[in-house]
C-alpha positions in Angstrom: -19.8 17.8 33.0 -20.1 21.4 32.0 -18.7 22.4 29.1 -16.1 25.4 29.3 -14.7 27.4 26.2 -12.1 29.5 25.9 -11.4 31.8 22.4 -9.2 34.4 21.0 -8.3 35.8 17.8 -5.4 34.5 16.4 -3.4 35.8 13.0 -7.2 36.7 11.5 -9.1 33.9 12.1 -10.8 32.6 15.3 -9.6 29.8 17.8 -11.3 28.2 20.4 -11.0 25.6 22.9 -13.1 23.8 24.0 -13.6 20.7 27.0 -15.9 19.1 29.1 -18.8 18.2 26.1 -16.7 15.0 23.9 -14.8 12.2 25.0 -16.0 12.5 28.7 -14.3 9.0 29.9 -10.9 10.1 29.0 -8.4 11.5 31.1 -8.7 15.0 29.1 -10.2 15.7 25.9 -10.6 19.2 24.0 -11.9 19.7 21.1 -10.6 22.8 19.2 -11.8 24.9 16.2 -9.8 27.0 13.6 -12.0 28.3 11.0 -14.0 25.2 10.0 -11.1 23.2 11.0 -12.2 20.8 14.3 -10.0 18.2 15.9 -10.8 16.4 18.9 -8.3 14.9 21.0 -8.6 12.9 23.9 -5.4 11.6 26.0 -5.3 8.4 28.5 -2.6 7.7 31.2 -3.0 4.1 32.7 -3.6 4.0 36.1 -0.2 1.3 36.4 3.1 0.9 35.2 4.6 -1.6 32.2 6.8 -3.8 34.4 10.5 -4.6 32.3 9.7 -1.3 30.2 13.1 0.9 29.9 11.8 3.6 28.1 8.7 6.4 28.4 5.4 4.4 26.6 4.1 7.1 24.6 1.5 6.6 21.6 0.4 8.9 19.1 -2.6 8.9 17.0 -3.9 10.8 14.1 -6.5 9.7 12.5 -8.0 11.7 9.3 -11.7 11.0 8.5 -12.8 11.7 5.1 -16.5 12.9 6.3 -14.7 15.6 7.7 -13.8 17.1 4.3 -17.9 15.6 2.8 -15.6 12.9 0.9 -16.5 8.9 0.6 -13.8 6.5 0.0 -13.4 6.2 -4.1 -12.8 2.5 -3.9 -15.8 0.3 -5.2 -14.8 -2.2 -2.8 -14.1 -0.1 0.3 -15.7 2.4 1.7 -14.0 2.7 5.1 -11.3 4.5 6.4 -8.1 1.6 5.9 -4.8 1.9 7.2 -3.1 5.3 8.3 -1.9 7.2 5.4 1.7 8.3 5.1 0.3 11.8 5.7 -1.1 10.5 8.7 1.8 9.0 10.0 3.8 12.2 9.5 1.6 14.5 11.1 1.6 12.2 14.1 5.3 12.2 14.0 5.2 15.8 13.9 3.1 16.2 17.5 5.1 13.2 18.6 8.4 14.8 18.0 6.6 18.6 20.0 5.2 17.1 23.0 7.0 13.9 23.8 10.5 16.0 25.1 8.5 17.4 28.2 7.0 14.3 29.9 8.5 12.7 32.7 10.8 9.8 30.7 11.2 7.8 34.0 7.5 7.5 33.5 6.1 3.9 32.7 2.8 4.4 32.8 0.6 4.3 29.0 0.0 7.4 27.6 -1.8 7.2 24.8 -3.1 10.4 23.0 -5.4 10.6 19.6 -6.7 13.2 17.1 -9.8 12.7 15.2 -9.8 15.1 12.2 -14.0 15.6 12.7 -14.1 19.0 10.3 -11.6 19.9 7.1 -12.4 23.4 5.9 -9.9 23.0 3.1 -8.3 26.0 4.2 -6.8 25.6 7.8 -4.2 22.8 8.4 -5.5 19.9 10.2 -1.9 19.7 11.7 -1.2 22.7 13.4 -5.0 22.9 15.1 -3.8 18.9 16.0 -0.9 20.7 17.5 -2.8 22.9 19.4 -5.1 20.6 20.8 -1.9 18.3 21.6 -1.0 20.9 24.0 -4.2 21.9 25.3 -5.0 18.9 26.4 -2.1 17.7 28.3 -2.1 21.0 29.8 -5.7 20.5 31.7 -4.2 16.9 32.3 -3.1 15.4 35.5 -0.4 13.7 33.0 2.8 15.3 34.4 4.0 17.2 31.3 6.1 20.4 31.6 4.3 22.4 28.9 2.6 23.9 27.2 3.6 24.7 24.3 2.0 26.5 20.8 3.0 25.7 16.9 2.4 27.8 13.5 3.4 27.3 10.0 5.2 29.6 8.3 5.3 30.4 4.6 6.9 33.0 2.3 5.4 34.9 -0.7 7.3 37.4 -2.6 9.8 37.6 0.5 6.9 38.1 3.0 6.3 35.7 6.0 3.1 34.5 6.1 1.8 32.9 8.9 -0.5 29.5 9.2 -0.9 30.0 5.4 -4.0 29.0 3.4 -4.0 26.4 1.1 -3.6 29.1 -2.1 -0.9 30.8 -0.2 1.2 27.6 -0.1 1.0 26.8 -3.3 2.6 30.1 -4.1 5.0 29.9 -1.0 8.8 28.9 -1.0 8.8 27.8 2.8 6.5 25.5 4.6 8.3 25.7 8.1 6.7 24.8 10.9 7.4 25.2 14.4 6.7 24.1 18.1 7.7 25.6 21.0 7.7 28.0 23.8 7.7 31.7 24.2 12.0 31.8 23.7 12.2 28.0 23.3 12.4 25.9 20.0 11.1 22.1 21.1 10.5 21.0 16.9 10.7 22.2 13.9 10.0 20.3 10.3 10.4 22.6 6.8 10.5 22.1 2.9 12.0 25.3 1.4 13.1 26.1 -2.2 16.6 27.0 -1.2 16.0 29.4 1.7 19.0 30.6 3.2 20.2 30.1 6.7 19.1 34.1 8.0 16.5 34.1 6.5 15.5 30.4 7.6 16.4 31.7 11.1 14.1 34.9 11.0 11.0 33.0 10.0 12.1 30.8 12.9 12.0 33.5 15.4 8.8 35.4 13.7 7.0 32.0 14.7 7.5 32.3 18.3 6.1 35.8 18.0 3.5 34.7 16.2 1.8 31.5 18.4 1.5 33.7 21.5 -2.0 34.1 21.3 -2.5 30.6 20.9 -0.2 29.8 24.1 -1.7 32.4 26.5 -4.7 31.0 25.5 -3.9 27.4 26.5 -1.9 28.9 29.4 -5.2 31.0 30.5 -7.1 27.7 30.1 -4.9 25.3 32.1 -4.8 28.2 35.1 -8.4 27.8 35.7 -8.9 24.0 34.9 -5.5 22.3 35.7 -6.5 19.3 38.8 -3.3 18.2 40.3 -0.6 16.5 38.9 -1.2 13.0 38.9 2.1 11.6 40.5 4.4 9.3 38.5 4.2 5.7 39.2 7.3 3.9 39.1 7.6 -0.3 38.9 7.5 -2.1 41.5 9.9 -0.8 44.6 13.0 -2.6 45.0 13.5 -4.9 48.0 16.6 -3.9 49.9 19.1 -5.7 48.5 18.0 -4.7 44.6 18.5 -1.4 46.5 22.0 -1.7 47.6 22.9 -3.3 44.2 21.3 -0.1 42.8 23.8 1.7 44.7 27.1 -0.1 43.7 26.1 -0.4 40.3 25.6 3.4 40.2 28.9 3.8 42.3 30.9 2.2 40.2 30.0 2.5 36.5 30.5 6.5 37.2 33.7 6.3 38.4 35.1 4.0 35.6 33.0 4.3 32.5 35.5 7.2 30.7 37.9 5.0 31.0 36.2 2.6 28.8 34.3 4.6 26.9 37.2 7.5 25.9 40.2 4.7 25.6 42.4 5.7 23.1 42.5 2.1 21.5 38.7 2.5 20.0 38.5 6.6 19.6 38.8 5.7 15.2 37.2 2.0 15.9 33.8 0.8 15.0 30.3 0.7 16.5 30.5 -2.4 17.6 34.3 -1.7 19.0 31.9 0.8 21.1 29.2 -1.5 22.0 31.6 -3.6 23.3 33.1 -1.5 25.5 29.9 -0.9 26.6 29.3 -4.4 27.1 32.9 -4.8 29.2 31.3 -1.9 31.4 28.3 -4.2 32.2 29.9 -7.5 32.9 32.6 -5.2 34.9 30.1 -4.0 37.0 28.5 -7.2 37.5 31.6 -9.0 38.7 32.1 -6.1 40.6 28.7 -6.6 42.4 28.9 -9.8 42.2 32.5 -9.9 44.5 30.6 -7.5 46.2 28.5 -10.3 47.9 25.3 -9.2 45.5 23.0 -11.7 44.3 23.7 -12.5 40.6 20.1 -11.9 39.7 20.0 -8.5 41.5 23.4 -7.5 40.1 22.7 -7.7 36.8 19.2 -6.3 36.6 20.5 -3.8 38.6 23.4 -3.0 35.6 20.6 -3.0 33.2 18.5 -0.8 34.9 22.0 2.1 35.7 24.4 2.0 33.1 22.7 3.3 29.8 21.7 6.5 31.8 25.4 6.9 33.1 27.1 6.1 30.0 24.8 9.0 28.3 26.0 11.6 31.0 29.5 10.2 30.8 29.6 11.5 26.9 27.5 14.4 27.8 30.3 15.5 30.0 33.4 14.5 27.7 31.7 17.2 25.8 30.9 19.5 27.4 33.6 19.7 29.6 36.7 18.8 27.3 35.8 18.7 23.5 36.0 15.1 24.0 33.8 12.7 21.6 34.5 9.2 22.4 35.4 8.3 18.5 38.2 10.9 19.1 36.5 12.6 16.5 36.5 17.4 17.1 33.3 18.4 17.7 33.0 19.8 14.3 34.3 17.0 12.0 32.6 15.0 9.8 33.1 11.1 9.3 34.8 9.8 6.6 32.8 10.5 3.5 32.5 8.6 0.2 30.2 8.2 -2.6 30.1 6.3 -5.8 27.4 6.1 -8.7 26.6 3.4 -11.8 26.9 0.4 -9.3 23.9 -1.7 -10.2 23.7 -2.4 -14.2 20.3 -2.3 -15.3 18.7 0.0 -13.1 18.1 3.5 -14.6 20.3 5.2 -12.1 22.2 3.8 -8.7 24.3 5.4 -6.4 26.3 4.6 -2.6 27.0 7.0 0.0 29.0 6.8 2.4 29.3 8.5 6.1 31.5 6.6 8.8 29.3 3.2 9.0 26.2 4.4 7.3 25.7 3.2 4.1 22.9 3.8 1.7 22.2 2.3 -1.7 19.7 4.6 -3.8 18.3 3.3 -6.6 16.2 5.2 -9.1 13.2 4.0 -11.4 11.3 6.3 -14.6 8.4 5.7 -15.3 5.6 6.9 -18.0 3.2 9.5 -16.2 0.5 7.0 -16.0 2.8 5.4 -13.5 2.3 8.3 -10.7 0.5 7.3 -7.1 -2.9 8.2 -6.9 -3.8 9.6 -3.4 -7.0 10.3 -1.6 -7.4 12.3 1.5 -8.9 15.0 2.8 -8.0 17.4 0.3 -9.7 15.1 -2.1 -8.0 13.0 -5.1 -4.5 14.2 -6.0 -1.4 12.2 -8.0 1.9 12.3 -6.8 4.6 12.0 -9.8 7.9 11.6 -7.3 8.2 9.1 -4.8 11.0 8.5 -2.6 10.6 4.9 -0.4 13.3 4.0 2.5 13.9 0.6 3.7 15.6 0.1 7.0 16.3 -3.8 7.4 17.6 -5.3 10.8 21.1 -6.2 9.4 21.5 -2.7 8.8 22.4 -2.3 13.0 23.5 -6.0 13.1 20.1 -7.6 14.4 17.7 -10.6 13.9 14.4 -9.6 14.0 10.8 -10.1 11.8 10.2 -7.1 9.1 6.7 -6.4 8.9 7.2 -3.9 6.4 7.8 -0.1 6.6 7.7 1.3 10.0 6.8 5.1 11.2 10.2 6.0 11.5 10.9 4.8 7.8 7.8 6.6 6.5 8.8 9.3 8.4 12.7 9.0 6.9 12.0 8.6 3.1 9.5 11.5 2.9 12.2 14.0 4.9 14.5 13.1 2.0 11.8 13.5 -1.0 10.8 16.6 0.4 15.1 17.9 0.3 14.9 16.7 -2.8 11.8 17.6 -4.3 12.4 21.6 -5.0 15.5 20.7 -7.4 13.0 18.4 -9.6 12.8 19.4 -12.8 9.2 20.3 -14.0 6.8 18.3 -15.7 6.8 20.0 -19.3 10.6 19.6 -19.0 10.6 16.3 -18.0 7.7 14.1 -17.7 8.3 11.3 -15.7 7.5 9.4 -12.7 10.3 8.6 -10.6 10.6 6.5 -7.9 13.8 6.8 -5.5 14.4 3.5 -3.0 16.9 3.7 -0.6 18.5 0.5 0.9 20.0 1.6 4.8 22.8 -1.5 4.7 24.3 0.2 7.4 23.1 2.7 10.1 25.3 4.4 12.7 23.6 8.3 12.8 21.3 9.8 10.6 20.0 7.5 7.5 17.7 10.0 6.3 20.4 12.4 5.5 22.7 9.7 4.2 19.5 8.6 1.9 19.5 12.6 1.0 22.6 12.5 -0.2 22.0 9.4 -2.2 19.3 10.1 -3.9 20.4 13.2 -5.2 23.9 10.9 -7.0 21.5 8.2 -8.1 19.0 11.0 -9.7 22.2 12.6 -11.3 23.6 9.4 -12.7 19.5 8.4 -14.0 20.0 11.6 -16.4 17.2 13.2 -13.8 17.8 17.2 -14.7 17.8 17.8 -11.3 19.0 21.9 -10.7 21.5 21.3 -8.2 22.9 18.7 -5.7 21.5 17.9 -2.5 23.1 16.9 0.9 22.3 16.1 4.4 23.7 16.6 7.9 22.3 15.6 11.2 23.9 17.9 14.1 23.8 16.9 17.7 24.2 18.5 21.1 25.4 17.9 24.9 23.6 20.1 27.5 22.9 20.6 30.9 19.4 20.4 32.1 18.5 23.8 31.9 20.2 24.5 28.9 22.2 27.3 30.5 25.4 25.3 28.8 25.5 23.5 25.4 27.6 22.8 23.0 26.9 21.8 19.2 28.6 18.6 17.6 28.4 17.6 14.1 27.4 14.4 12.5 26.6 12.8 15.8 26.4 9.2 15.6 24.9 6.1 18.0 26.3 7.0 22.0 25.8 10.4 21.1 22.4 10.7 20.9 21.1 10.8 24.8 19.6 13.0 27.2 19.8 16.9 26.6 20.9 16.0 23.0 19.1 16.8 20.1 19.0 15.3 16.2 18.8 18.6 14.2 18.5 17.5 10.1 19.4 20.2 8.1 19.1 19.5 3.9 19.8 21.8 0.8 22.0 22.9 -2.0 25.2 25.0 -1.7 22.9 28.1 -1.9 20.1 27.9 0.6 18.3 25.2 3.0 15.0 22.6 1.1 14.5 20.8 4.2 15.1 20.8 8.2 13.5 18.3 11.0 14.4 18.8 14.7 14.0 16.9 18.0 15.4 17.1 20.8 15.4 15.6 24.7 16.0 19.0 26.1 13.1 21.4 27.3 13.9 23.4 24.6 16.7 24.8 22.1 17.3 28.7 22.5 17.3 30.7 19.9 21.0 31.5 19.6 21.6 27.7 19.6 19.8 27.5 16.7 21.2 30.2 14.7 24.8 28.9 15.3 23.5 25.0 14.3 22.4 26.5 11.2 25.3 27.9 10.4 27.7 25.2 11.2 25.3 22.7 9.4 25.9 25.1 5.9 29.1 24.5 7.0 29.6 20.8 6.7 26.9 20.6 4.0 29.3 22.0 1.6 31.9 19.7 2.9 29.8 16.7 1.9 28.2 18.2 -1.5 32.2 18.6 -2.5 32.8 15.0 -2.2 29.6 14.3 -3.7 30.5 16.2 -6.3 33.8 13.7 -7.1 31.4 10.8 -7.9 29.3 12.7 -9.9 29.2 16.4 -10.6 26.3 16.9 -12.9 23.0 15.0 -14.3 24.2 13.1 -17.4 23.3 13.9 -20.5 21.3 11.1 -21.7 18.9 8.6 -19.8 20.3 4.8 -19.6 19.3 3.0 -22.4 17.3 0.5 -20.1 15.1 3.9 -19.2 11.7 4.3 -21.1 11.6 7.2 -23.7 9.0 10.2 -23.5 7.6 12.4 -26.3 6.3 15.3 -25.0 3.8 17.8 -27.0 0.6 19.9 -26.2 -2.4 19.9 -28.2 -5.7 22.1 -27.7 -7.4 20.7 -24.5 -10.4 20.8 -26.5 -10.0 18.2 -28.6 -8.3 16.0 -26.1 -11.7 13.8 -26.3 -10.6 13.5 -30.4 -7.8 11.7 -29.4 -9.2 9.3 -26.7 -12.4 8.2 -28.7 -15.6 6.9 -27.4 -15.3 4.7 -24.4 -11.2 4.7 -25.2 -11.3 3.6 -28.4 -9.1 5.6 -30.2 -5.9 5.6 -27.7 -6.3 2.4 -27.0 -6.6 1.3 -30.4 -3.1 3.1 -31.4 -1.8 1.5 -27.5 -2.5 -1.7 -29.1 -1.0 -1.0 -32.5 2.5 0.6 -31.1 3.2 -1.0 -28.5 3.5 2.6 -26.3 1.7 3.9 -23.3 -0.1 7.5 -23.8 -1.5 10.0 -21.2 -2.7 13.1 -22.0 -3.1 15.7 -19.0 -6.2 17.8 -18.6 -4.2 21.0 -20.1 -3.3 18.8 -23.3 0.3 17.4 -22.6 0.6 14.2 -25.0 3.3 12.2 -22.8 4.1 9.0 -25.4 6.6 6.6 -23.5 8.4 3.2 -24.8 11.7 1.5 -24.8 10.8 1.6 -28.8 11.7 4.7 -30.5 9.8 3.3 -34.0 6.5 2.7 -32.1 7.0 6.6 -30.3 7.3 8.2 -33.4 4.5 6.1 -34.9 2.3 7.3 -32.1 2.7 10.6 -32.9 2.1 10.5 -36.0 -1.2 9.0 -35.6 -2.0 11.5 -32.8 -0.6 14.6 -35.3 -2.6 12.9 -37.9 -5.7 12.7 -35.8 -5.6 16.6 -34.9 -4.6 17.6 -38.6 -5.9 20.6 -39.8 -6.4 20.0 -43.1 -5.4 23.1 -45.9 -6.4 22.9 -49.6 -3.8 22.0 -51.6 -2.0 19.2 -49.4 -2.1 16.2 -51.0 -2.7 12.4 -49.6 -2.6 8.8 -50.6 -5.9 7.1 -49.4 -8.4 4.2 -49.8 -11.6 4.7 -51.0 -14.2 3.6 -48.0 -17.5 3.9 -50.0 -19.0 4.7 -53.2 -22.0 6.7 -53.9 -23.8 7.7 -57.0 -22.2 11.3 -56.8 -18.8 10.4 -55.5 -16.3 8.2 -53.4 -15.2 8.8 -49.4 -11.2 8.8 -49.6 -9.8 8.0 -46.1 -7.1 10.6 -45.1 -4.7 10.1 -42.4 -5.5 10.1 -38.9 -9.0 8.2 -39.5 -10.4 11.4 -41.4 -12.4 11.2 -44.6 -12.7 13.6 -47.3 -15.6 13.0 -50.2 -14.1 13.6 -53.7 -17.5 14.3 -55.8 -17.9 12.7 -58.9 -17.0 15.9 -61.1 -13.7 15.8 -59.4 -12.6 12.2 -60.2 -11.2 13.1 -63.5 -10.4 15.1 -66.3 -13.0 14.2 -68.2 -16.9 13.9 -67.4 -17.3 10.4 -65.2 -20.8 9.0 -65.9 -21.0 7.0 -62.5 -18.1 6.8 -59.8 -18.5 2.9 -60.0 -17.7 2.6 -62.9 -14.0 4.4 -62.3 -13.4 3.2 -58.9 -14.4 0.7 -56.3 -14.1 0.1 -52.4 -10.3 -0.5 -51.7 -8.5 1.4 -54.6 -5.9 3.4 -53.5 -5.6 6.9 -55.3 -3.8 10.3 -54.6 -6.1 13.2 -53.7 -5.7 16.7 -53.7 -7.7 19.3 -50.8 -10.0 21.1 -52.2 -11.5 23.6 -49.5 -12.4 22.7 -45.8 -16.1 23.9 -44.9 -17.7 23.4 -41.5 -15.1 20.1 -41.0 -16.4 19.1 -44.1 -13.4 18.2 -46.5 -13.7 18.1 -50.3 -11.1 16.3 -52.2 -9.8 16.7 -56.2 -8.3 13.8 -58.0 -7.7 16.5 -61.1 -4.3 16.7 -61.8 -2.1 14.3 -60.3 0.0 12.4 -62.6 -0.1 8.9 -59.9 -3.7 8.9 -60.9 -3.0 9.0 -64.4 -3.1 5.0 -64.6 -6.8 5.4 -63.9 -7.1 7.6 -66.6 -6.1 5.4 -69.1 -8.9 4.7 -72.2 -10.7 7.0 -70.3 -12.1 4.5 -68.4 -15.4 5.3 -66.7 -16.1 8.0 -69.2 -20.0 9.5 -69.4 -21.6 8.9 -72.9 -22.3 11.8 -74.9 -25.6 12.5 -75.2 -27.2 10.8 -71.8 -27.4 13.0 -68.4 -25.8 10.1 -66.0 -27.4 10.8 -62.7 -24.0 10.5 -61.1 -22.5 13.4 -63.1 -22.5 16.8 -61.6 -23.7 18.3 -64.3 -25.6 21.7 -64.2 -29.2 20.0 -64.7 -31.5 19.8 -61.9 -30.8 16.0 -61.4 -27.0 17.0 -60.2 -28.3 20.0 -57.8 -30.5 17.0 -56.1 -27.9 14.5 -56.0 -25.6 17.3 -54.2 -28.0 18.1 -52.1 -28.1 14.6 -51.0 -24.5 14.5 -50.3 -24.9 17.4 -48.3 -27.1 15.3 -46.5 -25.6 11.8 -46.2 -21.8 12.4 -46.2 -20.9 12.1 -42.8 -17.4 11.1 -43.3 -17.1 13.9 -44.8 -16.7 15.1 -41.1 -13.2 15.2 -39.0 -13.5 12.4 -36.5 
């Protein structure tokens, strides 16, 4: 097959797209460059339908490759490639969330699309070329997909949009939006922002769809020429003729009678499940009705199966739309009840329960020493992560049985949209040092989790004695439209039988001054611009509702940690004698790890971080570490042991494993013939600095009354009359004993 390539120039750097050279069996496949950025994707329709499927089969892959950034795996053990990462999972969430809106949903046929990150330049996000290539590659598809559509990330330096940043530019950034869409048309959006307001927030929105046009005409440009025809839809099996007819009456008849069910007066404040079973009274009434009808039980109720969701959604839809009318009698702008409450659990370091209509989330939080941070390898290399926020999402939560295999997509997906809300209101590390890990138990889910997790895991932070800035909340807003989005109208907090066709689940996080983090997805073709704007606005608007009862439980970080929480000194020493402190092979740290019972790192830019339940061992530590890194100054004085005796003096040990060498003329007040005879390994005696030369330290014992015990009958004293080859005397058998200190006293040195 020939390859064909198509390129342009897009915000200063070069993209092209290519097809026809990699994955040749696939349906489509395109392999697209950005910089040195390369992703290859490659999507597969199967040629038949999933019989009993209800729902549009779609599978996303993303799959990073370390060779594409020159990295092997750091494990001894492992050198492959293992299961997805969490970044992984997101990004594929991401393209999930852009593309999946504008396939066929009555479509039951596999489609199954992957990425393969084959080059990382370091520079150009492996994401947005993903993105790209998403749409590219649909768009020369037979796959019926109502694209295309472009993406680019936006950042914000000194005020300035930036657009698909570098890696430098989003360090210094305060947005990391990015958005999918159309040339007037917003199909996804997810964003981290350090309290960016809602113009501003909106602006950068609209800049974007500026801003991918290249990259759209050029898929557009591309699909013109190569586009075959549109493959068409397979549906299941073709009814007989009676499944037909009971098609029909089931249609017939849930339409004309589900707002009665579903807008009765009696359930408008109930339950979900109050809903669910009216739901459930529409299906067995239509059933009966069929049944009477002279339908086949069999055909009647697969026929109810197969109708009523899709009525009941349009049914709500049009309560909506056409008379303010929510069917838990709730205005389209009001929030469920709210509640929150903090200190629940006793020995955690922080807890916390919020509260919104039936979904309830438990948020506990756990500090940890910073040796306890997450190690992470990708393709940007090794990296830590110090904050971690983790989202469990068990069956009982929505009232079902079912296996848990562990965390899911949507739950990766969930906790890290809350860490990231949360994240630009940590304190940082010099301030406070910790790890912290935030879990958040769903025990109940009716609309928006992640938002209710938001919310509590900003209380449970507070009531840990985390110094967060401010206090963070969450609120999803929904939507009822018409297919071609020419009418809409914008609900708040939507919640289970609300979220259907033309809707959308628009997350919107921050403090009362500015927006940290959004995700969007919708089942529209795509939200318009003023849309946005106003769900922006009203989202500030209930955020502040929800941050003021928030506030009630707990209004502030408390002063003090919980006294089950781990203590942290804190201090910087030179980086350059970090190695000092750690020793050969670890000896050193380990050694005073051992002796106080503490944990110690030590950051490449020489933060000390000493952590322990036990405020005697801390102290100790630091001590040792101070000691250690002393800089000695004559005239301090110390209390050591002597370590060795020599013919012209005695090695003192200071503190901090130091020794100093008090020479033999120093030991006392009068002449000492040899130091042995004054002094012997293990005496104990005060010493005095003399002078520090090249790390050598000289010591005195001249002059300090605690030595004076020593002193007594002059013990030690030289002879008169006889040189004493241990005296430092001015004769030429002194100058070649000092010269052979010089020589020999290496503990003379600092460690």
């Amino acid at each position: 097959m020939e390859e064909k390539k198509y390129v342009c120039e897009w915000l200063g750097r070069t993209l092209s797209i290519s097809t026809g050279k990699l994955a040749q069996q696939a349906t489509a496949s395109v392999t697209v460059r950005y910089g040195d950025t390369v992703v290859l994707a490659a999507v597969v329709q199967a040629k038949e339908p999933k019989e009993g499927m209800d729902y549009f089969p779609l599978l996303v892959g993303y799959e990073e490759r370390l060779y594409a950034a020159g990295i092997i795996k750091g494990s001894r053990w492992i050198k492959r490639e293992g299961r997805p990462s969490d970044e992984s999972v997101l990004a594929g969430r991401m393209i999930d969330r852009a593309i999946r809106p504008l396939f066929d949903q009555k479509n039951r046929q596999d489609v199954q699309i992957t990425f393969t990150i084959l080059s990382a330049d370091g520079e150009n996000d492996p994401e947005i070329v993903s993105l790209i290539a998403a749409s590219a590659t649909l768009a020369i598809s037979n796959i019926n997909w109502r694209g295309p559509i472009a993406g680019v990330k936006v950042g914000r330096i000194d005020g300035k949009f930036v657009f698909n940043p570098s890696v430098e530019q989003e360090k210094a950034s305060d947005l990391d939006l990015t958005v999918a869409g159309m040339e007037d048309r917003i199909i996804m959006l997810e964003a981290g922002a350090k309290e960016v307001g809602e113009k501003e927030m909106f602006e950068a929105m609209k800049e974007a769809l500026k801003e991918m046009k290249p990259a759209l005409d050029l898929i557009k440009k591309m699909a013109k020429e190569l586009k075959p025809e549109i493959m068409e839809t397979k549906a299941a099996a073709e009814p007989v003729a009676e499944e037909k007819q009971a098609l029909e009456l089931a249609k017939n008849w849930i339409t004309k009678n589900a707002a009665e069910y579903l807008f009765s007066k009696e359930i408008s404040t109930g339950k979900k499940q109050e809903r669910k079973a009216q739901v459930t009274a529409i299906k067995e009434k239509a059933i009966n009705y069929l049944f009477e009808q002279g339908v086949a039980y069999s055909f009647a109720k697969k026929a109810v199966e197969t109708t009523h969701y899709e009525i009941i959604e349009a049914e709500v839809t049009r309560g909506i739309m056409e008379r303010d009318e929510r069917v838990d009698g709730r205005k389209l702008d009001e929030i469920r009840t709210l509640s929150s409450e903090v200190a629940l659990l006793p020995r955690t370091h922080g807890s916390a329960v919020f509260q919104r209509g039936e979904t309830q989330v438990l948020s506990t939080v756990t500090l940890g020493s910073p040796g306890d941070e997450q190690f992470l390898e990708n393709l940007e290399g090794k990296s830590t992560k110090k904050y971690m926020h983790h989202y469990n999402f068990p069956p009982y939560s929505v009232g079902e049985v079912k296996p848990s295999f562990g965390p899911s997509r949507r739950d990766i997906g969930h906790g890290a949209l809350a860490e990231k809300a949360i994240k630009p209101m940590l304190p940082v590390e010099e301030e406070f040092p910790y790890t912290i890990r935030v879990v958040s138990e769903v025990l109940g889910s009716n609309g928006s989790s992640s938002m209710g997790s938001t919310c509590g895991s900003s209380l449970a932070l507070m009531d840990a004695g985390v110094p967060i800035k401010k206090a963070v909340a969450g609120v999803a807003m929904g939507l009822a439209s018409a297919p071609d989005m020419k009418k809409w109208k914008i609900i708040t907090d939507l919640q289970d039988l609300e979220d259907g066709e033309g809707g959308m689940d628009f997350k919107v996080a921050g403090t009362a001054d500015g927006i940290t983090a959004i995700q969007l997805d919708t089942k529209t073709i795509g939200l318009p611009m003023e849309l946005v704007e106003e769900t922006l606005a009203r989202a500030k608007k209930a955020r502040l509702e929800i941050l003021a009862v928030m506030a009630k439980a707990i209004s502030a970080p408390r002063p003090e940690l919980s006294p089950y929480a781990p203590r942290i000194i804190s201090f910087k020493i030179d980086p350059a004698r970090i190695g000092e402190v750690i020793g050969t092979g670890g000896k050193i740290i380990n050694g005073i790890i051992k002796d106080t019972g503490v944990t110690i790192d030590i950051s490449d830019e020489g933060l000390v971080s000493i952590c322990s339940t036990d405020a005697e061992g801390m102290a100790k530590a630091k001590q040792i570490i101070e000691d250690i890194l002393r800089e000695f100054k004559p005239g301090e004085t110390f209390r050591g042991k002597v370590t060795r005796v020599m013919d012209f003096g005695v090695i003192v040990s200071l503190p901090g494993g130091n020794d100093g060498m008090v020479h033999v003329s120093e030991m006392a007040p009068y002449r000492v013939g040899q130091p042995a005879d004054l002094l012997k390994i293990g005496d104990e005696v005060e010493v005095c600095v003399k002078g520090v030369e090249d790390d050598r330290i000289s010591l005195t014992m001249k002059g300090l009354a605690s030595n004076a015990e020593l002193w007594k009958e002059e013990k030690g004293k030289q002879e008169s009359g006889f040189g004493g080859g241990g005296g430092f005397s001015r004769g030429g058998s002194s100058h070649h004993e000092h010269r052979d200190g010089d020589r020999n006293n290496r503990h003379g040195f600092r460690r």
